[in-house]
PAKERO-718268 format. One line per 2 residues: number of its first residue (from 0); their letters; for each residue x, y, z of N, C-alpha, C, O, CB. Coordinates in steps of 0.05 Angstrom, whole numbers, plus 5000, padded with zeros to 4 digits. Glycine has a CB too. Layout:
<nodes>
NUM	A	X Y Z X Y Z X Y Z X Y Z X Y Z  ...
</nodes>
This chain:
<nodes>
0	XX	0813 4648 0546 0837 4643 0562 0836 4662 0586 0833 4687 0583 0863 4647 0546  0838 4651 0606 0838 4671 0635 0865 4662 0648 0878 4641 0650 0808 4663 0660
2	XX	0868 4696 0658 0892 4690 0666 0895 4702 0695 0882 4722 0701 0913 4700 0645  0913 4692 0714 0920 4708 0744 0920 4738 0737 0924 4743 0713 0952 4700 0759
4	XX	0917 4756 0753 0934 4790 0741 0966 4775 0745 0980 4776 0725 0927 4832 0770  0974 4764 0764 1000 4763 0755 1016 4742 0741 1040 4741 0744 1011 4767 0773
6	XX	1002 4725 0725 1010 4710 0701 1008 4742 0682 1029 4752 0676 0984 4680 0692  0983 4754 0673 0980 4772 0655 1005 4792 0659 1023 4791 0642 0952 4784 0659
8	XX	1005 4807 0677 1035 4827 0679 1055 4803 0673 1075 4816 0667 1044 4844 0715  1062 4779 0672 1092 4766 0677 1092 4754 0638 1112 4749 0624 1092 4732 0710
10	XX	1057 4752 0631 1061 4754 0594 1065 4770 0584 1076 4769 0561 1045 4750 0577  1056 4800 0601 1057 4827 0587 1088 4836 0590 1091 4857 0578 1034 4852 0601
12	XX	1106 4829 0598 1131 4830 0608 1147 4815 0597 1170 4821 0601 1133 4827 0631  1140 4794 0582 1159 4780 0572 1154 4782 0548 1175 4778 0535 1162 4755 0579
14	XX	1134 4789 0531 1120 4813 0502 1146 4835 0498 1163 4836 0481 1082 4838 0514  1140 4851 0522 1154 4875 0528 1186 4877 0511 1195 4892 0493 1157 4874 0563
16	XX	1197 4855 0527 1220 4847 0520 1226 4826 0510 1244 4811 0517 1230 4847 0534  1209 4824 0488 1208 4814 0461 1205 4825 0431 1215 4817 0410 1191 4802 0464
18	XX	1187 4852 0436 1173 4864 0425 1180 4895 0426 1184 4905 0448 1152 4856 0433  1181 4912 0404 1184 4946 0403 1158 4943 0410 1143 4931 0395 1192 4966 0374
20	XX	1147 4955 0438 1124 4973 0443 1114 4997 0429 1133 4996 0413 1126 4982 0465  1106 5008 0424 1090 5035 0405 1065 5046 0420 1045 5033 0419 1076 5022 0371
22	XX	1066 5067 0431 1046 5077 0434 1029 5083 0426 1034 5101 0410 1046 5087 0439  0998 5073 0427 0972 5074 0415 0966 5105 0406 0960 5120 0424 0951 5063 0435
24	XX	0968 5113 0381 0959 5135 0380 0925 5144 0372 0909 5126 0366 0977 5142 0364  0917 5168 0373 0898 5169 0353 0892 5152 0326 0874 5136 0321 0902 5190 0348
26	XX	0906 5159 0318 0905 5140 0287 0902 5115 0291 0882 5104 0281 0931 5140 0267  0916 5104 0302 0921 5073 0313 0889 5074 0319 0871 5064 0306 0947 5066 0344
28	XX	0887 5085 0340 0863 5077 0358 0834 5082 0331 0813 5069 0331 0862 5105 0393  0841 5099 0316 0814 5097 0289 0815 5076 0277 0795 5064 0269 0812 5118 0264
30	XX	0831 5071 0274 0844 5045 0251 0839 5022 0261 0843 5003 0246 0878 5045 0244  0830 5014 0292 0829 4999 0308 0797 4994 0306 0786 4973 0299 0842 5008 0331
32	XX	0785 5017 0313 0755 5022 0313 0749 5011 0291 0737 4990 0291 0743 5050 0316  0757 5024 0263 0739 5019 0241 0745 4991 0225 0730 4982 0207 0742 5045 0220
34	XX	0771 4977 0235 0769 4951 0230 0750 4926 0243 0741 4905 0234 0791 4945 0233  0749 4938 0270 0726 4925 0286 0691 4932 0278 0672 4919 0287 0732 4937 0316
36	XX	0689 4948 0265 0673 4949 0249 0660 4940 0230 0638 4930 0226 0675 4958 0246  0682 4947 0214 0684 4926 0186 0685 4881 0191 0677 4860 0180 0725 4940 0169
38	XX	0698 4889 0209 0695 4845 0219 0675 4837 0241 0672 4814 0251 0731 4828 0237  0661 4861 0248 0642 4864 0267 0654 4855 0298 0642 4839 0313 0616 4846 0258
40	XX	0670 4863 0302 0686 4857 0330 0662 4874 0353 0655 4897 0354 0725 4875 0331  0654 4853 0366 0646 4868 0387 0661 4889 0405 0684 4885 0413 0638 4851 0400
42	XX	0645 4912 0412 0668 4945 0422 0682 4931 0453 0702 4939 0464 0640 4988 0432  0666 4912 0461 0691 4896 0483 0722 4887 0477 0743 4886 0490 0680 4867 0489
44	XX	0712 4882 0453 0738 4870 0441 0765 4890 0430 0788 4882 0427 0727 4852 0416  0759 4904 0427 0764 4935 0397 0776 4952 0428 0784 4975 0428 0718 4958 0373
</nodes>
């Protein structure tokens, strides 16, 4: 799916305020890695 940058900011914006945001932490961000690992997510993806 490809999107305009400003379709993308106007989905990321309507997420926003839809959604509690959470800042990516460390942990998050391991927990992120080593599941992409484990399902073999390419590191583009991850």
């Amino acid at each position: 799916m490809r999107l305009s940058w400003m379709d993308t900011y106007t989905f990321l914006s309507t997420l926003r305020g839809l959604l509690t945001v959470h800042p990516v932490t460390v942990e998050t961000h391991e927990t992120g890695l080593a599941l992409a690992e484990r399902y073999s997510f390419p590191s583009t993806t991850s």
